[in-house]
C-alpha positions in Angstrom: 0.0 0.0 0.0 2.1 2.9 -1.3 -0.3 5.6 0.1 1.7 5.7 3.1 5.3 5.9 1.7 4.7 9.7 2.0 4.1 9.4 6.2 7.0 7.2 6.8 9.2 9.2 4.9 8.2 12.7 6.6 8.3 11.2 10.1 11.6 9.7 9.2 13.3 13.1 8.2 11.5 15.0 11.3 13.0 12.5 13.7 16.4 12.9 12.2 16.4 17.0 12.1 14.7 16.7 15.5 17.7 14.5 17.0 20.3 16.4 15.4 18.9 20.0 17.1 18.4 18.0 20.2 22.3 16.9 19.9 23.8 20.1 18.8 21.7 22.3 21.2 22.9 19.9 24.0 20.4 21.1 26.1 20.4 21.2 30.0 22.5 19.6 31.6 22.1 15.5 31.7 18.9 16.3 29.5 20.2 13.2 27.0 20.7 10.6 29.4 17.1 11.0 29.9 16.1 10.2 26.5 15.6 6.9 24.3 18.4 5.5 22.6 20.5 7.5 24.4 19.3 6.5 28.2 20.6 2.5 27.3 24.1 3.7 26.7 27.1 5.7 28.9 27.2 8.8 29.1 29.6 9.6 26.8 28.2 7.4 23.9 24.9 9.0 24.9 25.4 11.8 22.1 26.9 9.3 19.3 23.8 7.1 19.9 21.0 10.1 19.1 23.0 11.1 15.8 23.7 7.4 14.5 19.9 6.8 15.1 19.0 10.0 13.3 21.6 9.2 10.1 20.0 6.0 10.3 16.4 7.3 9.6 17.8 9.2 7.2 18.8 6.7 4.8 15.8 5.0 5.3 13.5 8.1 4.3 16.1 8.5 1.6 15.7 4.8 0.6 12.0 5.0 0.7 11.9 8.1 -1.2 13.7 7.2 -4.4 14.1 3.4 -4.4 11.4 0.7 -4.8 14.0 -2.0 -3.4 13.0 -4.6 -0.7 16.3 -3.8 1.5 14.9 -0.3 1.9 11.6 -1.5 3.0 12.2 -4.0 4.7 14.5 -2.3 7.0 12.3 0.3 7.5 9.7 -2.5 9.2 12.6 -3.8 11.5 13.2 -0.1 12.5 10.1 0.3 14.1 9.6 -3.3 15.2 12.8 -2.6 17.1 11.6 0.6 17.9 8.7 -0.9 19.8 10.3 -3.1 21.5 12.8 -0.9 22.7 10.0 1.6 24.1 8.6 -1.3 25.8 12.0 -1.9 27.6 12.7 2.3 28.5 8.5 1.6 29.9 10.0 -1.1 32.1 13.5 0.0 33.2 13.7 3.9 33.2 9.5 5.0 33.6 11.2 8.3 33.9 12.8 8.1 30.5 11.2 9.6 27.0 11.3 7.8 24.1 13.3 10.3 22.3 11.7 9.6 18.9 12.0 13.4 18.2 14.6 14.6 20.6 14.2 16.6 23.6 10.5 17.3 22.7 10.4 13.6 23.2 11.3 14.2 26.6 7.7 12.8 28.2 7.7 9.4 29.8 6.8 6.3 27.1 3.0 5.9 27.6 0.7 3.6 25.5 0.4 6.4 22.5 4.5 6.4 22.1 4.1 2.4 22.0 0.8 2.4 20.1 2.6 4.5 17.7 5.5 2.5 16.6 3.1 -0.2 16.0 0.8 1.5 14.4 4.4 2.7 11.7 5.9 -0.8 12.1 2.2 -1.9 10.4 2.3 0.8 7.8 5.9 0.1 6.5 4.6 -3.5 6.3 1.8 -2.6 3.7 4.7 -0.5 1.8 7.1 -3.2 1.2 5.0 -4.4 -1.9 4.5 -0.8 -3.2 5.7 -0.9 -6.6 6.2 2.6 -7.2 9.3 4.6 -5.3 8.1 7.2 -2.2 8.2 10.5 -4.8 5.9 9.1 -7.0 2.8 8.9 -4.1 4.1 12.6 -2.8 3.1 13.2 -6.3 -0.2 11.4 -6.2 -1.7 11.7 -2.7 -4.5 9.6 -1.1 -7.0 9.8 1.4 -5.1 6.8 2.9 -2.5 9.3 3.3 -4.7 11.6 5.0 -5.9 8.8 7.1 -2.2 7.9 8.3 -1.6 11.4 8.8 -4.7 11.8 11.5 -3.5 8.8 13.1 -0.4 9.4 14.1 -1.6 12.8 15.0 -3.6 11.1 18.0 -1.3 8.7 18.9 2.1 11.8 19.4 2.5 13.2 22.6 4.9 15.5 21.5 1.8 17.9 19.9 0.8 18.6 23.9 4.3 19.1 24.7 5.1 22.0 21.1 1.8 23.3 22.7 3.0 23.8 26.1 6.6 25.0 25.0 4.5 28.0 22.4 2.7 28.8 25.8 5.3 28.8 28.4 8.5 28.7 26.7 10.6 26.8 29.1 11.5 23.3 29.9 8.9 21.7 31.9 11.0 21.3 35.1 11.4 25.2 34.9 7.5 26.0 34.4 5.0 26.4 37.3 3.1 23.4 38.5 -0.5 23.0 38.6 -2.1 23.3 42.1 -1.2 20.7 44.0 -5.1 20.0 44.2 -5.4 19.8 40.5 -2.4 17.6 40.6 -4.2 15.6 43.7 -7.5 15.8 41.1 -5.7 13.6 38.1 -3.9 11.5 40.6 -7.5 10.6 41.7 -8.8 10.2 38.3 -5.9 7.6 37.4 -6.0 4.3 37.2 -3.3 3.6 39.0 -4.4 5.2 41.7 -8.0 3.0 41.7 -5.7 0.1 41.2 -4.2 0.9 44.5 -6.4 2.4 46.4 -7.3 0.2 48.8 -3.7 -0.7 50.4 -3.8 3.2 51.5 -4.5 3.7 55.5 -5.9 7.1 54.5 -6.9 9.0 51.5 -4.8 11.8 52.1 -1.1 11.7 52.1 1.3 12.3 54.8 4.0 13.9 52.4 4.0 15.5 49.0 7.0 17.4 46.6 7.9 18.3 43.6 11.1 17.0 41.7 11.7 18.4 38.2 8.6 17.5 36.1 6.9 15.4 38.8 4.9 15.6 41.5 5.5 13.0 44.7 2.2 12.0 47.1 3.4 9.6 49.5 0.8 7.6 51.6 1.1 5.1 54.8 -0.2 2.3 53.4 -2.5 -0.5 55.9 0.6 -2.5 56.1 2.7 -0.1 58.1 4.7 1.0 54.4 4.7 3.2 51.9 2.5 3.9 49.0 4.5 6.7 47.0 2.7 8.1 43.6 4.6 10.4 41.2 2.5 12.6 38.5 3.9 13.9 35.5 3.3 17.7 35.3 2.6 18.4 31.7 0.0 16.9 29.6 -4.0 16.9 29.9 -3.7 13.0 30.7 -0.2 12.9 32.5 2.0 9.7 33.6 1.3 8.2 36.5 3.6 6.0 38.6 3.4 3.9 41.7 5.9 2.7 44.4 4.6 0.3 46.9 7.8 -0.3 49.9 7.3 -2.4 52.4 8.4 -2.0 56.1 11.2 -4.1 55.5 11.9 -2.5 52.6 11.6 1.0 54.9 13.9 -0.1 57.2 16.5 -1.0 55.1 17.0 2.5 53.5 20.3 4.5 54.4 19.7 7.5 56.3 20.8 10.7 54.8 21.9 14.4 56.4 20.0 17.2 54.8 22.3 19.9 52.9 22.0 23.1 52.1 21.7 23.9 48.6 
């Protein structure tokens, strides 16, 4: 299905020019070592990783675009196969971590739409790899498949709420001012992994609460003597949600630290 040579090609370029910025801006300080591929490797191969992966898209939007050959398309459906699956791994490993898929705008922790997503492309360069007619040609010709690919990944890219929020506030989301903590409360509430919990809690309101960079911490004495801790993302109409359960055990084998001043 050639009609959506067009999408995989334009994603393919954005991710590359957005990688590169991301790289040669550098950003803030540790800002790559929060982002997919980069957050799998050391530090100092973090940078390396984000421009390989983005010269790598290249050639596969170049591919796409002015070959018909099977090696193109074929390797285009790995890309995102492997892309899934390594979203799937940042999910379980580093919650904290973005996918990276379009550098630091990326930033956002994977969620179902970032996964949904690279299945939704890994499906699309499947139908392509039988196209008999090279990428140019259906830039030429459109489709309403096109269109139909286009709304799709629309939906499923987290990154439009982030553009919006950067056009609004202008600064990194650690840097902008956080929702009331009762509006942050309010979505906690409305999440499901806070129904999903819910009932370990000893009371519904928490005996601690603070904010580190983009999220917000709600920490709860749970009906086992621990700790239920919840962390919200702060951006986003629908934000992240994460859960901590520690046991007393776990409680009492923690270190002890000496506050410092800043």
């Amino acid at each position: 299905m050639a009609s959506q040579l067009p999408v995989l090609i334009v994603l393919l370029v954005l991710g590359t020019v957005a990688k590169l910025s991301t790289v040669r801006s550098g950003g803030e300080p540790g800002a790559l070592s929060r982002l997919g591929p980069a957050v799998l490797v050391p530090g100092r191969l973090q940078a390396p990783a984000l421009v390989a992966c983005a010269v790598g898209e290249l050639a596969l939007a170049a591919g796409l675009l002015a070959s018909t050959a099977a090696i193109f398309r074929w390797a285009t459906v790995m890309f995102f196969a492997l892309s899934t699956y390594v979203l799937l791994e940042l999910r379980r490993r580093r919650p904290d971590a973005g996918c990276g898929c379009f550098g630091d705008v990326s930033a956002a922790p994977v969620g179902v739409r970032s996964i949904s997503r690279t299945v939704a492309l890994t499906g699309m360069a499947v139908l392509t790899v039988w196209a008999e007619v090279p990428g140019w040609v259906t830039f030429v010709q459109p489709s309403w498949w096109t269109a139909a690919g286009v709304a799709l990944l629309l939906l499923l890219s987290p990154e439009l709420e982030e553009l919006a929020d950067r056009v609004r506030y202008r600064a990194p989301c650690e840097q902008r001012r956080a929702p009331a903590e009762s509006v942050t409360m309010a979505r906690l509430r409305g999440s499901r992994s806070w129904r999903a919990h819910e009932e370990l809690l000893a009371s519904a309101e928490p005996y601690d609460t603070w904010r580190e960079l983009c999220w917000r911490f709600f920490a709860f004495r749970s009906k086992d003597d621990g700790d239920v801790v919840f962390a919200v993302y702060l951006s986003g109409r629908r934000p992240v949600v994460r859960v901590a359960v520690v046991s007393p055990e776990d409680t009492g084998s923690l270190p002890s630290y000496t506050p410092v001043s800043a």
